[in-house]
Backbone bond lengths (Angstrom), bond angles and torsions (degrees), N, CA, C in turn:
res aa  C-N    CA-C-N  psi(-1)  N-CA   C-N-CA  omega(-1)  CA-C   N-CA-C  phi
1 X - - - 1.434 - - 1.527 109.81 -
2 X 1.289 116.77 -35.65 1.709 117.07 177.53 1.176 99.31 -70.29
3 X 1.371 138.35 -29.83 1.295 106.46 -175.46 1.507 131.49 -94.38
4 X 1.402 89.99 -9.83 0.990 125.90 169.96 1.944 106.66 -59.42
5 X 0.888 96.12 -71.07 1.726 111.60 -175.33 1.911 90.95 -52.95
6 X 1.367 127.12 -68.84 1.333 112.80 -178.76 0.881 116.03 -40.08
7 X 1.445 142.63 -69.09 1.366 150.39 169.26 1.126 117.24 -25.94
8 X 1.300 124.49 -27.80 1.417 112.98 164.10 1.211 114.00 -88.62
9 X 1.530 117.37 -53.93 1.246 103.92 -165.27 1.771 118.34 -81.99
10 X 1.576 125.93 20.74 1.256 148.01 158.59 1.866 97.85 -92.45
11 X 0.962 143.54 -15.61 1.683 150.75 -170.51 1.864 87.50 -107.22
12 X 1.112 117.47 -75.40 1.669 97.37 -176.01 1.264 125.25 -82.38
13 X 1.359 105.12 10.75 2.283 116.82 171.61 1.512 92.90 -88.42
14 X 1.563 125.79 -13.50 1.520 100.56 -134.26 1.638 141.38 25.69
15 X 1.281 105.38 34.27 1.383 112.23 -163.32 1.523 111.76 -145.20
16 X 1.320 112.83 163.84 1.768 111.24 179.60 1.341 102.80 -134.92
17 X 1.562 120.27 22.31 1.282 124.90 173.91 1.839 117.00 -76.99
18 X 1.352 122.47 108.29 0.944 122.79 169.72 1.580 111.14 -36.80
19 X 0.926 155.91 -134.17 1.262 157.21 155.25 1.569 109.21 64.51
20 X 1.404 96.26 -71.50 1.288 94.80 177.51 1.875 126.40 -89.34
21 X 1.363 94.21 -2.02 1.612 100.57 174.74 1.572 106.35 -79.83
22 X 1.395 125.78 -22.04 1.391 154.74 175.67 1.474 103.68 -76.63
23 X 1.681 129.59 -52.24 1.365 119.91 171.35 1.834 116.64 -70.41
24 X 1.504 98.53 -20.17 1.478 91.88 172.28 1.323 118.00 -90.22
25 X 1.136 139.06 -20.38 1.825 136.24 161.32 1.921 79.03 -57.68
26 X 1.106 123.97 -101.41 1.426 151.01 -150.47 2.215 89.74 -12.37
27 X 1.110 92.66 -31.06 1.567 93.85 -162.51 1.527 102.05 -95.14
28 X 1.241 136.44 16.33 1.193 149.47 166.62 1.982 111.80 88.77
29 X 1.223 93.03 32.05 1.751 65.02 161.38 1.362 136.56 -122.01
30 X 1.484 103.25 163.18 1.430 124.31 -157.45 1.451 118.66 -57.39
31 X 0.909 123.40 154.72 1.631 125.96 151.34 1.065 112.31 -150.51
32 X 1.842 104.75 137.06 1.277 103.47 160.96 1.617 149.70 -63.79
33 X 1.127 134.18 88.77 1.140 141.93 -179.43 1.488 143.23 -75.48
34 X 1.215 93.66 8.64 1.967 122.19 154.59 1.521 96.45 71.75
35 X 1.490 103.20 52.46 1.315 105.09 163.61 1.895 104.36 -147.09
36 X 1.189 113.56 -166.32 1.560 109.30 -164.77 1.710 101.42 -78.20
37 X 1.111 141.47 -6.17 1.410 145.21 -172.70 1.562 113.47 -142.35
38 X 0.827 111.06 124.98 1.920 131.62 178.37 1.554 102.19 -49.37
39 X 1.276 132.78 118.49 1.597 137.22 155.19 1.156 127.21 -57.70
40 X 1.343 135.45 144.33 1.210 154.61 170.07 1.125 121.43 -120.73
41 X 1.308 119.73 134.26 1.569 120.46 153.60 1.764 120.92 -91.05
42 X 1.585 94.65 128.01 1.435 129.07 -174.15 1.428 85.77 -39.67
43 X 1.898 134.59 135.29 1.265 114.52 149.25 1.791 119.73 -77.94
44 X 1.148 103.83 -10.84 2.113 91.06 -174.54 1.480 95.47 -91.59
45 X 1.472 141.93 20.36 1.375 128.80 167.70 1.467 109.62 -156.96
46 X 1.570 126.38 4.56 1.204 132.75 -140.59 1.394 126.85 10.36
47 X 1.686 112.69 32.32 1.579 115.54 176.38 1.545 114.51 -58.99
48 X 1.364 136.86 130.19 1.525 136.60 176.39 1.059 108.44 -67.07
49 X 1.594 136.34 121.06 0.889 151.59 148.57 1.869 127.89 -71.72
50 X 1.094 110.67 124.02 1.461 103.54 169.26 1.421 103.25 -178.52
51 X 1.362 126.98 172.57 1.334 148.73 -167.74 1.429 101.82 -49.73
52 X 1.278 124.72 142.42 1.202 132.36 -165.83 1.718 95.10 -124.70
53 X 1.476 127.98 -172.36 1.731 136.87 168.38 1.280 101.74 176.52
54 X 1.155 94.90 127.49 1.596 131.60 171.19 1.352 125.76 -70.07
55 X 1.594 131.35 97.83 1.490 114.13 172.25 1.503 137.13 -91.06
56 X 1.310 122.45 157.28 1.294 102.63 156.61 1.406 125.34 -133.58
57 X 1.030 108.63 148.61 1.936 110.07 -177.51 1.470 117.64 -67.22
58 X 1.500 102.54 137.25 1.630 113.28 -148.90 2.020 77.56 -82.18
59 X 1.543 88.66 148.20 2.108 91.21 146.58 1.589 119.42 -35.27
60 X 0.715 109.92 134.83 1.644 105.90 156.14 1.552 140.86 -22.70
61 X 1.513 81.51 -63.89 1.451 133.07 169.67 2.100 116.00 -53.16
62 X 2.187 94.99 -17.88 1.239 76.94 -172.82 1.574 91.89 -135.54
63 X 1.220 110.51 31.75 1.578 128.29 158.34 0.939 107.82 -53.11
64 X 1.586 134.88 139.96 1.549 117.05 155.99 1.136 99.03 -119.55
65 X 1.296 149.36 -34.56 0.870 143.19 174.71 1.632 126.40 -135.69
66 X 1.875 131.45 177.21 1.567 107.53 -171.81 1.096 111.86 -70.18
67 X 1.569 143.32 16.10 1.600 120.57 177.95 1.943 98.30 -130.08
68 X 1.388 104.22 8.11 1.543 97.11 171.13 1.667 109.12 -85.79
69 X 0.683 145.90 55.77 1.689 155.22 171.93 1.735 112.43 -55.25
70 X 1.239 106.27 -41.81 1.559 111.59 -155.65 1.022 135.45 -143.42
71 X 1.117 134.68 148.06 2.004 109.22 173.34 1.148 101.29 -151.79
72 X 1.655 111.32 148.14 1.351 129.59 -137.32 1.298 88.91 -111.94
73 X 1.668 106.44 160.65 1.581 122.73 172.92 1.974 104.75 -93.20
74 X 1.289 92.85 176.93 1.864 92.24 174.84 1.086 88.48 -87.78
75 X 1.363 94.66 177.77 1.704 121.51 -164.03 1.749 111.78 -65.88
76 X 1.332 110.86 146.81 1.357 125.17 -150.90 1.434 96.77 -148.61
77 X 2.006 114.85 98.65 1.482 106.73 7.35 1.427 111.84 -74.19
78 X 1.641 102.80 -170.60 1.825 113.80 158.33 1.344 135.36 -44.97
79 X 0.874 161.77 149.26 1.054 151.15 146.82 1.455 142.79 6.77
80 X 1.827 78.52 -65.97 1.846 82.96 174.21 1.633 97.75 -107.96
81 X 1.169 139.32 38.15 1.393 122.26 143.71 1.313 133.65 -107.20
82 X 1.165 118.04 170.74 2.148 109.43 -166.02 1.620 92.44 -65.99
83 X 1.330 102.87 157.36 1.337 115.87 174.56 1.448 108.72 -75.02
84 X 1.492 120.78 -40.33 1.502 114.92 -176.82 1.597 128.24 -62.38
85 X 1.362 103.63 13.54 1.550 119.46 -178.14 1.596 91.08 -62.04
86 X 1.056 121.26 -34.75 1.680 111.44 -137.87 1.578 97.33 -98.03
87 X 1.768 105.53 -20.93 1.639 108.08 -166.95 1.403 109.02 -97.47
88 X 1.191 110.13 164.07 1.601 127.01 147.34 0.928 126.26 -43.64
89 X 1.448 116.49 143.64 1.365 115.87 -166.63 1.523 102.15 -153.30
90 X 1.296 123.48 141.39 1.692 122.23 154.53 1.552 85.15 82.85
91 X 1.620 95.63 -147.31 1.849 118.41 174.68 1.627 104.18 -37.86
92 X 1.114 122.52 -46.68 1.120 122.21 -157.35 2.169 111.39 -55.36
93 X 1.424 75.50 -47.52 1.978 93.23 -171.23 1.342 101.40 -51.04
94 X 1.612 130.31 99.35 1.290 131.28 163.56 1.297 120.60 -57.37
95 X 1.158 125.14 -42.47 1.822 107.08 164.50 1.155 118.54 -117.34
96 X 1.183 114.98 147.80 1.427 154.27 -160.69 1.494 113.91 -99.03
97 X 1.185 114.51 105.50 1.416 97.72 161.78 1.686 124.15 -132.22
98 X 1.136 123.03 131.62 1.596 130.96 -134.41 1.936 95.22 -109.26
């Protein structure tokens, strides 16, 4: 997915200048991240934001096979709420990147 995300946004910068690959996340744009809502990077930390899902481990009993383990919730948050519900923010965001 990172390279993915550079690759684009180095394809519509025409450019490989940090600086400005940094003012273009900072200014909101999207990428697709192969889930139901387009990602962003946060501008006060450039942390990626996007839809998150929750699993849980099936019974035993309701395994059917070795890769059925789990089953997932819908996307978290909802739909219609901001995605940054779910993240860190301010004091909280342990790393920093400048």
């Amino acid at each position: 997915m990172a390279v993915k995300i550079m690759a684009q946004s180095m394809s519509e910068l025409k450019s490989t200048e940090t600086a400005k690959i940094l003012e273009y996340w900072e200014k909101g744009a999207k990428f697709d991240v192969l889930k139901g809502r387009p990602g962003y990077f946060r501008a006060s930390d450039h942390q990626l934001i996007s839809e998150m899902y929750t699993i849980t481990a099936l019974p035993a009993a309701q395994v059917k096979n070795p890769w059925d383990l789990f089953t997932s919730s819908a996307a978290v948050p909802g739909p219609n709420e901001d995605m940054e519900v779910i993240a860190t923010s301010g004091d909280e965001a342990v790393c920093k990147m400048s």
